[in-house]
C-alpha positions in Angstrom: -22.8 -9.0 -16.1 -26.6 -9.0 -15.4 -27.9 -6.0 -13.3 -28.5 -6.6 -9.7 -32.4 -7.2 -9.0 -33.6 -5.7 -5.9 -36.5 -7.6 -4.3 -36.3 -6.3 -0.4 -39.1 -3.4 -1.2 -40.6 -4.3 2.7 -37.2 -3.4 3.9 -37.3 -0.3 2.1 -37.7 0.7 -1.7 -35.6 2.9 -3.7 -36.5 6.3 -3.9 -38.7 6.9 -6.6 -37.5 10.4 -9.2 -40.4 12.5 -7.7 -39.3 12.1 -4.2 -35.8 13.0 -5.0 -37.3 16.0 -7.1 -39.4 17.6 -4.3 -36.9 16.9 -2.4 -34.3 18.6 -3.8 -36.7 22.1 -3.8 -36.8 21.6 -0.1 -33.2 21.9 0.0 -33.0 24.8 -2.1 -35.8 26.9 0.2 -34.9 25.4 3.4 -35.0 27.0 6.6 -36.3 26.4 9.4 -40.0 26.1 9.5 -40.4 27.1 13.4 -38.7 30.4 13.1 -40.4 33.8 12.6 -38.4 35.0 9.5 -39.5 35.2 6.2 -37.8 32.0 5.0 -38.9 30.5 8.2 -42.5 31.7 7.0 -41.8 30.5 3.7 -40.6 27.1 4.8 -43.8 26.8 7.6 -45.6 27.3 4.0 -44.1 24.4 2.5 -44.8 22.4 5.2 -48.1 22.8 5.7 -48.9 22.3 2.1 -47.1 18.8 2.5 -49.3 18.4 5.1 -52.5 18.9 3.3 -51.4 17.1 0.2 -50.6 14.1 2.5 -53.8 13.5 4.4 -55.5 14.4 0.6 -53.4 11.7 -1.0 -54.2 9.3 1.9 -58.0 10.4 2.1 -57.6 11.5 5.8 -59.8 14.1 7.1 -58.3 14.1 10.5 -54.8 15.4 12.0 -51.6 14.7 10.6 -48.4 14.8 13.3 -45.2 14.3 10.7 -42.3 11.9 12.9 -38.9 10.8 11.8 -40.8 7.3 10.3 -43.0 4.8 12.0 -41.0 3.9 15.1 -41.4 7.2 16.3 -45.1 7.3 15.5 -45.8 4.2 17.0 -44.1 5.2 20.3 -46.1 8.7 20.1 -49.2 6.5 19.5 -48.6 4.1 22.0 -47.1 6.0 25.2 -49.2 9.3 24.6 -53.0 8.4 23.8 -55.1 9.2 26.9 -55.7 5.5 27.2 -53.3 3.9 30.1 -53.6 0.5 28.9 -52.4 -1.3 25.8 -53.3 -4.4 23.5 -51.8 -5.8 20.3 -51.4 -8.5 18.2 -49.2 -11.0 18.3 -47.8 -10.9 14.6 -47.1 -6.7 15.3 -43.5 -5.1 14.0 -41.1 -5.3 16.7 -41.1 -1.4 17.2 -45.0 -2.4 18.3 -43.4 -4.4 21.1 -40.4 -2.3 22.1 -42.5 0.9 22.3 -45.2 -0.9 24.8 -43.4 -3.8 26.5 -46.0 -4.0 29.0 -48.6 -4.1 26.2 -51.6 -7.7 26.6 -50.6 -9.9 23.7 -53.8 -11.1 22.0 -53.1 -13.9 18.9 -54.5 -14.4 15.4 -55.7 -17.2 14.2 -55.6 -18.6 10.5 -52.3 -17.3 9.3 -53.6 -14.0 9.0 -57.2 -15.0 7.7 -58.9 -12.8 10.4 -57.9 -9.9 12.5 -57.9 -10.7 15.9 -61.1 -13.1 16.9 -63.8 -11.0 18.4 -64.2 -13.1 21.5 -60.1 -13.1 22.3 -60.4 -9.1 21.6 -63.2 -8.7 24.1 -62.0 -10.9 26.9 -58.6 -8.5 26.7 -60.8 -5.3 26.7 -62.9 -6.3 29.4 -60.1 -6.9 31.8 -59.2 -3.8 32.7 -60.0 -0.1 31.3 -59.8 1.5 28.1 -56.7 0.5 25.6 -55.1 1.3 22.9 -55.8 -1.7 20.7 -52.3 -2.2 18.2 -53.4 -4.1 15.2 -51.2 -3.8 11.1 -52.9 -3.6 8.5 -50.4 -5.7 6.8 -47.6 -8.3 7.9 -44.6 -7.7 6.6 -43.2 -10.8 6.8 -45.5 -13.1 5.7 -47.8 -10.8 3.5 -50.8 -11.7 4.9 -53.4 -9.1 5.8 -54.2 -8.5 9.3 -56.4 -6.0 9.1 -57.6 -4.9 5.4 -59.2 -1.8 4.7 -62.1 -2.8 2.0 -63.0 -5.4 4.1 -66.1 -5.2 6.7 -63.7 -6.4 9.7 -62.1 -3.6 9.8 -65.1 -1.3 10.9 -66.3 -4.4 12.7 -63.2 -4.3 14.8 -62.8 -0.2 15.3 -66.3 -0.4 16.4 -65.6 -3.2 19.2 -62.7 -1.3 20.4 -64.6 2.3 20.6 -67.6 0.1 22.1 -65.0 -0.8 24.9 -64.1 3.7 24.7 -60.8 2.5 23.8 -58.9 3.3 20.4 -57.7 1.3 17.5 -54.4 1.9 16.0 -53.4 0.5 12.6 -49.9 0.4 11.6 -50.2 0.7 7.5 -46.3 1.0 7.1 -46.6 -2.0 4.7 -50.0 -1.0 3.1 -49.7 2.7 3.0 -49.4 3.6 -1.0 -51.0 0.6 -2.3 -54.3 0.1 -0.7 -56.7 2.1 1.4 -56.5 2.9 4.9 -58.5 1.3 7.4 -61.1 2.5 9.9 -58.9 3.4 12.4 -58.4 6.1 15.1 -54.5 6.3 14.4 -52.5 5.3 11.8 -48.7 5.1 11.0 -47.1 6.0 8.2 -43.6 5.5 6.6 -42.6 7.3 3.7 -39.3 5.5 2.9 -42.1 1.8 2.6 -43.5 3.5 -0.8 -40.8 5.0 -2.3 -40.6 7.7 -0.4 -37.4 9.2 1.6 -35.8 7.5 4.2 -36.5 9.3 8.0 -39.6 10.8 7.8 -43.5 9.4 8.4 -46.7 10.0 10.1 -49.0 9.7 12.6 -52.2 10.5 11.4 -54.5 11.2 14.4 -58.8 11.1 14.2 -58.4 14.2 16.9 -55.4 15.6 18.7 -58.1 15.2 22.4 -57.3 11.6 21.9 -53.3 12.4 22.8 -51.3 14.3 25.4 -49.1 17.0 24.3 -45.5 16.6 25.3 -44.4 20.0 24.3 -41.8 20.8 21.1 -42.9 20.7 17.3 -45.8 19.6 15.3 -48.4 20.8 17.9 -46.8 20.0 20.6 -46.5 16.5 19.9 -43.5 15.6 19.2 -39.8 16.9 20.3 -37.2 17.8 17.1 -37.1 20.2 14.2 -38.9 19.6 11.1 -37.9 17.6 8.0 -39.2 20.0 5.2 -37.4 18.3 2.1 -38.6 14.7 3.7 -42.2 16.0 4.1 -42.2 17.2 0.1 -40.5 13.9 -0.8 -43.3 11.7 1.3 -46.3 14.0 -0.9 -44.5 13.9 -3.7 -44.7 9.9 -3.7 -47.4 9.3 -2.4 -48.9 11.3 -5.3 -46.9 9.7 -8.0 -49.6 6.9 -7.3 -49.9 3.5 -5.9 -49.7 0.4 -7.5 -51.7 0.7 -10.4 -48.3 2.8 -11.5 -46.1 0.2 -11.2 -44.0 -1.5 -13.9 -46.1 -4.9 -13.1 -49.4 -5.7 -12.4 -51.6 -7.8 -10.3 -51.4 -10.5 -12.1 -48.0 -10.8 -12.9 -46.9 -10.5 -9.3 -49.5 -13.3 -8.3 -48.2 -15.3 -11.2 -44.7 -14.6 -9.4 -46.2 -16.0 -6.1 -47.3 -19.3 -7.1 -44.4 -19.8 -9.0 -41.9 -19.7 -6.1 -44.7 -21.4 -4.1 -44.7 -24.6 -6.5 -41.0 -24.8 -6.1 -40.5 -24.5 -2.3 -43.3 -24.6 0.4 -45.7 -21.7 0.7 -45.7 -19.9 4.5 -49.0 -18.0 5.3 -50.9 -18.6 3.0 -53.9 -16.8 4.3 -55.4 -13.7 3.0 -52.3 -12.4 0.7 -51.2 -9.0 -0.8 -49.4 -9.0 -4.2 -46.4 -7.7 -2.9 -44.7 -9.7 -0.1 -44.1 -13.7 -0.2 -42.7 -15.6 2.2 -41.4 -19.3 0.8 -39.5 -21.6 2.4 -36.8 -24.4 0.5 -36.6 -27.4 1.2 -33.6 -27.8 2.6 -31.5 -24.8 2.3 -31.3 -22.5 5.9 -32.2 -18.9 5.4 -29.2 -17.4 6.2 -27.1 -19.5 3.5 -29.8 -18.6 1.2 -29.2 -15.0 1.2 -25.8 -15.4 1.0 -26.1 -17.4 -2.2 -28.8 -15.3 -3.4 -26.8 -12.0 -2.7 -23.8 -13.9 -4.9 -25.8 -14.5 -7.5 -27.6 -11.2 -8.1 -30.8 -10.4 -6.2 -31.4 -9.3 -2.8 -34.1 -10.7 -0.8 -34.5 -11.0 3.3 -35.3 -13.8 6.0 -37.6 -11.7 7.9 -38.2 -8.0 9.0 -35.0 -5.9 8.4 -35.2 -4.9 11.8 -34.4 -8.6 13.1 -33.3 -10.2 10.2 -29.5 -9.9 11.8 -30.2 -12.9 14.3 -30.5 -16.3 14.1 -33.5 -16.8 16.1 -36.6 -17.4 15.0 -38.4 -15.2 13.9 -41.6 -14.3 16.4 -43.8 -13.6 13.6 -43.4 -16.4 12.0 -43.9 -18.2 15.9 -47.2 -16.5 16.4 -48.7 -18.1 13.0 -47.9 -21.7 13.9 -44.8 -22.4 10.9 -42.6 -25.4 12.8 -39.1 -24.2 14.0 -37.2 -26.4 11.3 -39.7 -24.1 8.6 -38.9 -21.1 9.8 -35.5 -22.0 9.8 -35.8 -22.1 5.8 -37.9 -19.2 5.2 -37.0 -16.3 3.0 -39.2 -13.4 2.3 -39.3 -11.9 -1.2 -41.2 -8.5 -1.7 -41.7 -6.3 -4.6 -41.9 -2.4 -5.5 -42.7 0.5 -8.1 -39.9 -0.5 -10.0 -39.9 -4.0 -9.9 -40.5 -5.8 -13.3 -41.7 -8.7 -15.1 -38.0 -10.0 -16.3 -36.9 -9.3 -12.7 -39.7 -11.9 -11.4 -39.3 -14.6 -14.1 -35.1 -14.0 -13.9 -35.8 -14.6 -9.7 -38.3 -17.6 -10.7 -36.1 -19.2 -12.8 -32.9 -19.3 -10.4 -35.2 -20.1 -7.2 -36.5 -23.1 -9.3 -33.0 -24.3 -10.1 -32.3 -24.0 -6.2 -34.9 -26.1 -5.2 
């Protein structure tokens, strides 16, 4: 029987051999990094060295506040900047939404073409104080860049938010590992995205002024002890590099995408990563789709993890325009560091003879 082929990398990826290495020295020499002993000293040690290797990896000269993955580093983000308001986007992760309910919802236009449009930003930011502005850098549903770092929109739009003295705040769980951050004030981070482990991430921070302390670890910004082997394991992949390390290239994965495009219908098909598809069949529902897919071999999603357990539709998909009975259709495929080239054409051949 042919070997499974895992193609839900946006869900999570596997962990990749240096994580589990590092890790497995942070069990050896663990202790608790708060306490005052020697192997409390020894384990602060570690931790900080993480640290550094982290924001060096990333190319972060700021802070770096370590969280149990990006939930927890949106929420901090979110409910502790010394901003009272709150503005995001309308394609944001649902952790975006349950961690500011209250938050102005502001769309974007073109199936992810364009961050926010500057005039829809401004009108928000103008009717009230200053906010915390909530943008991705990457949708994980669709694929489609919200907010990409090479590209001039995204200092165009940090300066328009610290124009307005409020602060912009990029969630890069998607495009952490594989392309450079954005200009940003704060920035999330999830290990377990990039083949990291699973319960540990980041908040990296432009200054700690720009947040209130709520007393407990990591500064005093955040409440619970700290994960020393998952803070080795989150370095340790991050340095095993980003995509240029993985078992295909550019081209092959692009190849990959307009294959399963030409047999089912494309869905945001805006600006696109290399990574994360979404396709839609013609007349297959989602959910039986997964079920025949998962028979048959290969694991692929309908939608975020987080939500991919109901039947409604998905909100992402909602906020960039694709019709109900689309939606209804859609599957997302996404690839990792150990994703290769007989996986995609095996996964293009049986989508084709779905469809």
């Amino acid at each position: 029987m042919a070997e499974r082929v895992y193609l839900d990398h946006a869900a999570t990826s596997p962990l990749r051999p240096e994580a589990k290495a590092a890790m497995e020295e942070g069990f050896r020499l663990w202790a608790n990094p708060s306490s005052p002993h020697a192997e409390g000293r020894k384990a602060r040690a570690a931790l900080e060295d993480a640290r550094e290797r982290i924001k060096a990896a990333l190319g972060w000269s700021g802070e770096l506040i370590f969280t149990s993955g990006a939930s927890e580093a949106l929420w901090i983000a979110l409910n502790q900047a010394k901003v009272e308001r709150k503005i995001v986007s309308a394609v944001e992760h649902d952790a975006v939404f349950g961690a500011a309910p209250d938050a102005e919802v502001v769309p974007v236009p073109d199936c992810g073409l364009n961050a926010p449009e500057p005039d829809a930003l401004a009108s928000a930011l103008a009717r009230g104080g200053p906010a915390t502005v909530a943008i991705q850098a990457l949708n994980s549903e669709t694929g489609t860049y919200i907010l990409k770092a090479r590209w001039e929109s995204s200092h165009a739009l940090a300066q328009q938010v610290r124009d307005a003295d409020g602060l912009l705040l990029a969630d890069c769980s998607q495009s952490v590992g594989k392309y450079p951050l954005p200009d940003a004030d704060m920035v999330v981070v999830s290990a377990h995205k990039f083949g990291g482990p699973i319960g540990i991430g980041a908040l990296l921070v432009r200054d700690f002024k720009l947040l209130e302390p709520s007393g407990g670890h990591e500064r005093g910004y955040r409440q619970g002890t700290e994960n020393l082997p998952g803070a080795l394991g989150m370095a340790a992949a991050l340095e095993a590099g980003g995509m240029e390390t993985w078992a295909t290239g550019e081209p092959d994965r692009f190849d990959f995408r307009e294959a399963i495009w030409a047999a089912g219908e494309a869905i945001a098909v805006g600006a696109q990563c290399s990574h994360i598809f979404s396709v839609a069949h013609p007349t297959i529902s989602a959910q039986a789709l997964l079920i025949r897919l998962d028979a048959m071999g290969f694991a692929v999603s309908a939608g975020s993890a987080c939500s991919s357990g109901t039947l409604k539709k998905s909100r992402v998909l909602d906020a960039f325009g694709v019709p109900d009975d689309v939606a209804a259709r859609t599957i997302r495929v996404s690839l990792g560091w150990n994703t290769t080239a007989q996986d995609l054409e095996r996964f293009a051949d049986v989508w084709a003879s779905l469809c």
